[in-house]
N, C-alpha and C positions, 0 to 999 in steps of 0.2 A: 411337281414330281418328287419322290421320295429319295430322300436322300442322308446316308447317315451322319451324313456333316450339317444337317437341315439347322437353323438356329442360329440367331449373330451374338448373342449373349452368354449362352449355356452351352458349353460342352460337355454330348452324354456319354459316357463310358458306353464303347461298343458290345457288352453283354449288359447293359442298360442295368447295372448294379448298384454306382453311385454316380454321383452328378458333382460337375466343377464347374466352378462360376470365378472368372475373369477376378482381379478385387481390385474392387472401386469402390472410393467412399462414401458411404449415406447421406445425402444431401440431408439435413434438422426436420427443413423446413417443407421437404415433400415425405408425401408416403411412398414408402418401399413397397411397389409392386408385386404380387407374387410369380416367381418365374414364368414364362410362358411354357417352356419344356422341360417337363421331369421324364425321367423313366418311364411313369405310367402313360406321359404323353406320346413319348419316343414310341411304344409297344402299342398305341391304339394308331399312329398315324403309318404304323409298319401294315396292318394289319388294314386299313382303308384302302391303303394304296394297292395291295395286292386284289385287293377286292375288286376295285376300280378298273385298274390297267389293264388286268386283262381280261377280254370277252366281257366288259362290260354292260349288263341288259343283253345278254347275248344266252340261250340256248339252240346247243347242238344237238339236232332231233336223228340226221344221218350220218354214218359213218363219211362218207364223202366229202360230205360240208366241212370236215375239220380243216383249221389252213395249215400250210404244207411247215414240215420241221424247219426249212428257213423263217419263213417268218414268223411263225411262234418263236426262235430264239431269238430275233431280231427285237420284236416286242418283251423277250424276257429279260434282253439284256439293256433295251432302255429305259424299263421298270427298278432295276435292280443295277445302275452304274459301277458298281463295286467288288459287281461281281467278277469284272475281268480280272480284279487281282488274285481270284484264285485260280487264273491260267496257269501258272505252275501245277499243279495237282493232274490237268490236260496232259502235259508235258511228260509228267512220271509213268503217268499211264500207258502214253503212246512211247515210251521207249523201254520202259522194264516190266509193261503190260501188255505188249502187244497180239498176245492171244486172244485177246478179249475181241479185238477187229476182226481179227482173221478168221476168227470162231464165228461172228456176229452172235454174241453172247451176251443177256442183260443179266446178270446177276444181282436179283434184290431178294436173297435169303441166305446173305452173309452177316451174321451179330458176331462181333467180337473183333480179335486186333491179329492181325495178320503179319506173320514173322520175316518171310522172305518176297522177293520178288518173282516172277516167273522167268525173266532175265539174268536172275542170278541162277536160277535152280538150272537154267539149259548149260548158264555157263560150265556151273559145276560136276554136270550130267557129264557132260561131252569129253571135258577135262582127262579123264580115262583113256582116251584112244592115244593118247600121246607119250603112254608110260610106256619106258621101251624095258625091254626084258634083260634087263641088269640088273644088279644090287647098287646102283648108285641111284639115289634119289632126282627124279625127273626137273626137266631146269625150270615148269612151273609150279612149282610146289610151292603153298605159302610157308614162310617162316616160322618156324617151333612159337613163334610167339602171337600165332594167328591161327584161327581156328574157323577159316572161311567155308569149309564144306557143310551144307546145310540139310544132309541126306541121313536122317536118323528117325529112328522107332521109338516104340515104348513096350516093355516088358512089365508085368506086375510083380510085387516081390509083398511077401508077409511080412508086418511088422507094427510095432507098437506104436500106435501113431504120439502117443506123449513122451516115448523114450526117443522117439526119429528127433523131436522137438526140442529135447532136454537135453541129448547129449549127440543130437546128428546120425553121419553114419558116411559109410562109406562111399565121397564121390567121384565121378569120373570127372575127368577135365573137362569134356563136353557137357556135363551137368554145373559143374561149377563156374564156368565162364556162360552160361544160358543164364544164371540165378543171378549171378552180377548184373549181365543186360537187361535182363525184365525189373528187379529192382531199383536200377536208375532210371528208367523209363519209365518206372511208376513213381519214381520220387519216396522211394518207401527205404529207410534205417535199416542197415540189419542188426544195428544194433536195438533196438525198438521191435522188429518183427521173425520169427521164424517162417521158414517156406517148405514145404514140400510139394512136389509135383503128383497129379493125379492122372486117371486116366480120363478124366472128362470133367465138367460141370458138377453132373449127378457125384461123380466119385467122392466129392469133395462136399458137398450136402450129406453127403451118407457117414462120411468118415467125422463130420463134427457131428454128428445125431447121436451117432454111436459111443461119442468120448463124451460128449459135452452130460454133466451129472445129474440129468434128468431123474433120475430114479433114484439114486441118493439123496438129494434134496429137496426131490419132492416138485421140481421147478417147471414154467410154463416157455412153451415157444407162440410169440406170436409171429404173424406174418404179414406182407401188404403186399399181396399179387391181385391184378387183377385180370388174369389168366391164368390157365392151368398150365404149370410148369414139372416135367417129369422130374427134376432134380427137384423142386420142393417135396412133392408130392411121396416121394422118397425122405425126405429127412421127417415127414408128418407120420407117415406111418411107422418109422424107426420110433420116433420120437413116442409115439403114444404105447407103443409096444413097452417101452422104457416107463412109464407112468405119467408121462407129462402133461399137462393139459391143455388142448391146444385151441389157439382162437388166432381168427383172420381179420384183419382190418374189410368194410366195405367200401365200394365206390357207386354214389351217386349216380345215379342215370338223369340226363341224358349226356353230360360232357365228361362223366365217370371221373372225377374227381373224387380225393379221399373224402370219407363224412369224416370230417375233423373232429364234429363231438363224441361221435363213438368211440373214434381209437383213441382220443385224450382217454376219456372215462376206462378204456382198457389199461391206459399204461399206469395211471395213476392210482388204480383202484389197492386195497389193501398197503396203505401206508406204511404198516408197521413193520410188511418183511421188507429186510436190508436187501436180498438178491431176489428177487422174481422169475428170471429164470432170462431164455434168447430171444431178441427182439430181429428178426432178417426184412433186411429193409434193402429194394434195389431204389437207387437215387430216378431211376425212368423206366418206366412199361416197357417189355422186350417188342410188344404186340400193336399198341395205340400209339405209342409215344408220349404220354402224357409226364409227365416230370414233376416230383414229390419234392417238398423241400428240407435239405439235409437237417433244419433244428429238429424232425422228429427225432431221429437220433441222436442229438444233443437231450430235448425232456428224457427218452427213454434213458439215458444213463444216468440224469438227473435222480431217476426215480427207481434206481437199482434195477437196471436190465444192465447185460451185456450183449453188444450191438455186435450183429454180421452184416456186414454192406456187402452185399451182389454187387459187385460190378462188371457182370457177365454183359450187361445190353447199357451197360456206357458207352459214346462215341472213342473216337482214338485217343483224344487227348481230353477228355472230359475232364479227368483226376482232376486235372490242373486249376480247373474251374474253381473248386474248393478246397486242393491242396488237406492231405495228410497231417499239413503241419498246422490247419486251422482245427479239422476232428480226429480224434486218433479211434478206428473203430476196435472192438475184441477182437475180431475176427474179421477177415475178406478174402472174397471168393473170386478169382478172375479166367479166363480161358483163351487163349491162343491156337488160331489155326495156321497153316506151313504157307498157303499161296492161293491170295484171293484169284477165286474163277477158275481155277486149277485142279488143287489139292485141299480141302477142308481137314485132314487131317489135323492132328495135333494132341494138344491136352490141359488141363486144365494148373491151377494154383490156389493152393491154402495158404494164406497167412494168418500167424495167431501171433497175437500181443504178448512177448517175454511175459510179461508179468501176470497172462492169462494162464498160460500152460500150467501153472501147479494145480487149478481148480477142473484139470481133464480127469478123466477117470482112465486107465487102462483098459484095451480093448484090441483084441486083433480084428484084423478085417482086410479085406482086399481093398484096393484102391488106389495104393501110394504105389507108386509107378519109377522105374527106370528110365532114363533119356541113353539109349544106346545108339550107335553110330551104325550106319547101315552097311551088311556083311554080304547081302544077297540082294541082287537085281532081280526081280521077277515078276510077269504079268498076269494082275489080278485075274480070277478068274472070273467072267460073268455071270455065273450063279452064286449067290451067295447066299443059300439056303443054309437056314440054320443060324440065320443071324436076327437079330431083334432090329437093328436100326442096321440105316447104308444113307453111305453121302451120294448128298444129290446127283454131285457127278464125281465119278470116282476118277481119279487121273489115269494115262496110259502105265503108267509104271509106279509099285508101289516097292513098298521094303518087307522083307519078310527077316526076321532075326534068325540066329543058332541059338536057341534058349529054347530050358526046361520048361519053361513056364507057358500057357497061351499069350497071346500078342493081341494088342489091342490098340485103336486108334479113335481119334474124335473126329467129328466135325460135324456141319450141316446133317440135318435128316433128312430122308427123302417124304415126300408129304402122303406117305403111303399107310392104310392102315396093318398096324401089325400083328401078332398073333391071338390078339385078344381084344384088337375093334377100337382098341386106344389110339387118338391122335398121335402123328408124328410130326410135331413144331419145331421142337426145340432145336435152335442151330448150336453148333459147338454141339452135342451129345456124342456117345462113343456110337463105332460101330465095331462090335465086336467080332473077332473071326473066331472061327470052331478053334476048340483045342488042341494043341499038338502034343503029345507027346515024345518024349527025347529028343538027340538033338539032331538037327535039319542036316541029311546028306545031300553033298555034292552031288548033281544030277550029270553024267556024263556027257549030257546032251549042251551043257551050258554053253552058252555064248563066251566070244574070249570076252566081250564086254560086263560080261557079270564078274568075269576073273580078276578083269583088268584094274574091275571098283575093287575087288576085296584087297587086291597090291595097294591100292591108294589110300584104302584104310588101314591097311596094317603100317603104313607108312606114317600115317597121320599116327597113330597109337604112338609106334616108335619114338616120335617127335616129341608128343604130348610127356612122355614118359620121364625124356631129356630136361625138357625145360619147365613141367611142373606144374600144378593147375594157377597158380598167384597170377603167373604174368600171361595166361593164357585169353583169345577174346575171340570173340563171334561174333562174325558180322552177318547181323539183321537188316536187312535192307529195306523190309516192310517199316519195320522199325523206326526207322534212320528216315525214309521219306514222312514219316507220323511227325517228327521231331524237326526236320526242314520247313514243314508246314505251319506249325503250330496250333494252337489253339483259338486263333481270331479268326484265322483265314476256315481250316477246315468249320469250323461255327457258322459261319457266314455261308459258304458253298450249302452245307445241307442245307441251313432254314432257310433258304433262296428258293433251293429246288422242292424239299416237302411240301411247301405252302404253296410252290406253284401247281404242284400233279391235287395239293387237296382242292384249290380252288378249279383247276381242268377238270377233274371227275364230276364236281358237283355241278357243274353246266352241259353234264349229258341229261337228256329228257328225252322220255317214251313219245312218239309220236301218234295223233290219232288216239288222246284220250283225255278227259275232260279236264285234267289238271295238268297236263304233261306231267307224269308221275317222272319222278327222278330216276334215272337208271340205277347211280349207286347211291347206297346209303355207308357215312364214313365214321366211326365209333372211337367215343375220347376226343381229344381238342380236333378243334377245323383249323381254322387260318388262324396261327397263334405266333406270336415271336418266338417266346420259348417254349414250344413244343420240341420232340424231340423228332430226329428222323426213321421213325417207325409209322407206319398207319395199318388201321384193322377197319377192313372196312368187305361191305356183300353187294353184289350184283341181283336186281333183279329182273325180271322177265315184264312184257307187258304188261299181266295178270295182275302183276304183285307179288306173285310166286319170286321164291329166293332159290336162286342158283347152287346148287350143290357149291363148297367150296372145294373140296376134291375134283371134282368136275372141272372147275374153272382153274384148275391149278394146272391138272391136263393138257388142258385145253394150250394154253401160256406155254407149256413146255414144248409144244408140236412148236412154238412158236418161235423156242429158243429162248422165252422169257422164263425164270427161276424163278417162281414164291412159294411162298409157305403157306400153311393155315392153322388154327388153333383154335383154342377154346376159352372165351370172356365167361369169369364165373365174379361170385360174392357181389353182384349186382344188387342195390339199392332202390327201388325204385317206391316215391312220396305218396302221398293219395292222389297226387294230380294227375301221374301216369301210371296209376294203376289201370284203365283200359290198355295201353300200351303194354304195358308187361305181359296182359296175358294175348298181346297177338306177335311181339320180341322174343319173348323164353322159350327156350326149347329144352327138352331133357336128352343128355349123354348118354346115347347109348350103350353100354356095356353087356358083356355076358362070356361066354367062351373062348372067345376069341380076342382076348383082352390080352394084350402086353403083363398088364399089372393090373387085375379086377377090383376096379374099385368098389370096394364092400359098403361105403359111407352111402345112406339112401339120403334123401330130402335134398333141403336147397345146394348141399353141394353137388349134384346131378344137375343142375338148373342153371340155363348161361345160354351162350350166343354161339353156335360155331362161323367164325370170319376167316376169310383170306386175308395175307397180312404182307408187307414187301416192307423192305429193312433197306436204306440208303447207307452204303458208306460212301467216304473221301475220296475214293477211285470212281463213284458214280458218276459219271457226266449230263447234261440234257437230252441226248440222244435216247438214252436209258428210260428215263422217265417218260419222254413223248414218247417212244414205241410202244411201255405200258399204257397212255394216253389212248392211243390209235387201235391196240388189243381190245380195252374197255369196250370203246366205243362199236364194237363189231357185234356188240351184242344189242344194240339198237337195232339192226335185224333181228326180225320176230323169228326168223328160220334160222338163224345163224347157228345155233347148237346141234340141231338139228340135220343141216348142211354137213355140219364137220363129223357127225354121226356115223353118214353115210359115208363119208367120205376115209372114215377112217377103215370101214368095214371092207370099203370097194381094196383102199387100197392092201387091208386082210386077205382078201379072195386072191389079188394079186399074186400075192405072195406066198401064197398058198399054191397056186396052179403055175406055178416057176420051180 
């Protein structure tokens, strides 16, 4: 049985990195054996056993036949002895997560790192009813030296994004105690990096396209997605607008790995210029999970790039894996949402390397964002026409600010298409509300509970005012449980569970046909150690036919289950599957109805559209078998079909009520 303490000789570092061996002296007179367990060993016998243990020679032809969520975890958890230690992570969930039960809610289309808890945000909600109507500050009020209320916006504000850089700007206590928490929690200098806050992802792709001296010096952006991502896709065409010349890393079909020889030959090419221009490198697939290794951006600086690390679809405590203090990039991008399963809200972070910022060019643009504290209680309204994106699920109460400016918020997309036929994947993206113009009156209908926030806020202000932004702090609770956890343990939980749901998918089979064709087909690594916890993977039909991914996204949501879908593009494929390519490719639709019409014809049209589910550290097994158990319902030949009707019956319903 697999075990990661397996070996009486060799102990392997639990991210199978390096290897430590006991020391004991070379006998002369024998020959020194070569170890039985390296790393490479450690990651093929992770990968057997998973293979092995469960459903071994075993395909599931009917929904029914799966065995029940006992003992599939039963069986998971004798495969995997180690995984009890990450009962704690159970424990956070089920007390400062409890919505998630109550809801019966699988959320797997959350990327990114989550700020508060849902437990704190009620606390802090509720908080209000108790402010009595005096000028004396309420007896629970935290301390001028505590900044625990977690109920803030974001406003956009014009401005220089290399003077914000150079010489800063005006911040609020609640911006400057957020920028302290996020930069110790990334382990990141401020003496070494500036920051500003964005309204999203994109904002922050846009805002270095736009400085970074593409046109000035004449310089190239290259890229290594291998999906289509709305925030790159936006720095591509800022950037080309600019004069740059732009080139994509490819990936290999079938396991989509980088072609290493191509992008060497990319970054290395033309020796002679000192600067070549941005190399934006994320260290893992937002979509497949597949996981790139950081020397590329070691050569590329080697070879005059300056590097932007995405680490928009890193786990929580990834950073840690490779540490700041091992690469230092030019540039990183990261994004935060308010409350996993709740709230997607949020917003995004630029950082630029001190020593980059002289080589930005000036440039106004929207994007660089205010973190203000919330002045007004108010429920969203359920239309929200006129918007380009919307979180999947929008919480019961949202914030609405008193500012000139429109307001704007990030998170999750809904996997709908938008005004122009373009995918909506990307998690963490904004979703914009209409414009407001001047500033938000009191509605005299308000609740005392909207009044009673804005007493609590102005009290908070007052406080903030007294004792100053230095000694001021916020407490993050999402945060705080990321940092309780660590980095071994949440490591361990994901690649436990992705490698269990890859190896459970791929033992569904069609029944009643001459090969049992496989239900799902899963794109980028299978059963890997270090794979990451993303998969992109298609459902299809008896036929062969491939399942709408929109459809099947639908479908999941009737179910209470969250995913996404996107688009696999820059696909590689040898002369050996060139029959395969041409029965895989498919061409993106576009035209009118396009978000942002992509005007680029040929192979960048050309890709995969997949459904894709994203594991964080609040995931538990539950999650994963219920997407298990969803999958598998499409082994009915009628099942689409069933829920077709079913949806329309219950249309007519509701219609004749």
């Amino acid at each position: 049985m697999y075990s990661l303490c397996s070996g009486d000789t060799t102990q392997v570092c639990l991210h199978g990195c390096c290897m430590v061996t006991p020391f004991s002296a070379p006998d002369p007179k024998k020959r020194v054996p070569r170890p039985r367990s390296t790393a490479a060993d450690y990651r093929r016998e992770f990968a057997a056993t998973t293979a092995a243990c469960f459903f071994s020679n075993t395909q599931f032809t009917n929904h029914e036949s799966l065995p029940s969520l006992q003992e599939s975890f039963t069986q998971f958890q004798e495969a995997y002895p180690q995984y009890s230690e990450t009962e704690q992570a159970d424990q956070i969930r089920a007390k400062e997560y409890y919505h998630l039960l109550h809801s019966n809610h699988t959320c797997l289309d959350y990327i990114g790192i989550g700020l508060f808890s849902h437990c704190q945000i009620q606390i802090m909600s509720s908080s209000p009813t108790t402010i009595a109507s005096t000028s004396s500050p309420p007896s629970n009020l935290p301390s001028p030296q505590s900044l625990n209320i977690p109920l803030f916006g974001i406003s956009y504000k014009s401005v220089n994004l290399k003077s914000q850089l150079q010489y800063g700007g005006q911040e609020s206590a609640l911006e400057s105690a957020m920028k302290r928490k996020i930069m110790s929690y990334l382990n990141i200098s401020e003496n070494d990096y500036s920051m500003v806050f964005t309204a999203n992802r994109t904002s922050a792709f846009k805002l270095l396209a736009e400085s970074y001296p593409f046109q000035s010096s004449r310089k190239q952006l290259l890229t290594v997605y291998d999906y289509e991502s709305e925030a790159v896709e936006a720095m591509v065409d800022i950037s080309k607008k600019r004069g740059a010349k732009v080139m994509s890393a490819e990936f290999s079909w079938p396991r989509l790995r980088i072609n290493s020889a191509k992008l060497k030959k990319m970054i290395v090419r033309n020796k002679k210029k000192k600067k070549r221009g941005l190399f934006a490198f994320p260290l893992q697939s937002r979509m497949t999970g597949a996981r790139y290794h950081y020397l590329w951006m070691n050569i590329a600086q080697e070879n005059g790039w300056h590097v932007l690390l995405d680490a928009c679809g890193l786990g929580p405590k990834d950073m840690d894996s490779f540490g700041l203090s091992l690469f230092h990039p030019d540039f990183l991008i990261c994004s935060f949402y308010k409350v996993f399963g709740e709230n997607p809200t949020g917003f995004g972070c630029l950082f630029v390397k001190k020593s980059c910022v002289p080589i930005l060019e000036s440039s106004t643009s929207t994007g660089i964002v205010n973190l203000v504290p919330a002045k007004k209680l108010s429920q969203l309204p359920g239309d929200s026409s006129g918007t380009d994106t919307e979180p999947e699920k929008t919480s019961k109460f949202e914030f609405q600010e008193e500012l000139h400016t429109s307001s704007s918020f990030s998170g999750p997309l809904t996997i709908q298409t938008t005004l122009s036929g373009r995918f909506e994947y990307e998690q963490g993206e904004t979703s914009e509300l209409p414009t407001t113009e001047g500033t938000a009156k009191h509605d005299q209908s308000e609740t005392s509970k909207v009044i009673e926030m804005e007493k609590l806020a102005d009290l908070f202000q007052q406080n903030n005012k007294v004792s100053g932004k230095e000694g001021l702090e916020i407490e993050c609770r999402g945060l705080d449980h990321v940092d309780s956890l660590g980095l071994v343990l949440i490591s361990r939980r994901a690649r436990d569970q992705i490698n269990w749901l890859v190896n459970a998918l791929t033992k569904l089979h069609h029944p009643n046909t001459e090969e049992r064709s496989p239900l799902v087909r899963i794109y980028g690594p299978k059963i890997k150690f270090d794979r990451g916890p993303a998969l992109a993977f298609n459902v299809f039909d008896w036929k062969g036919e491939k399942i709408e991914p929109i459809l099947l996204q639908k479908l999941a949501d009737r179910k209470n289950i969250s995913l996404s879908y996107g688009f696999l593009h820059h696909l590689w494929f040898s002369d050996k599957y060139e029959a395969e390519k041409q029965r895989v490719i498919e061409r993106r639709e576009t035209g009118a109805k396009g978000m942002v019409e992509n005007k680029r014809k040929g192979k960048d049209d050309l890709g995969i559209k997949v459904v894709t589910a994203a594991l964080g550290f609040l995931t538990n097994f539950d999650d994963i078998y219920r997407l298990w158990a969803f999958i598998a319902r499409f082994l009915d030949a009628d099942f689409v079909e069933k829920e077709r009707w079913r949806y329309t019956a219950l249309n007519q319903k509701t219609i004749e009520v």
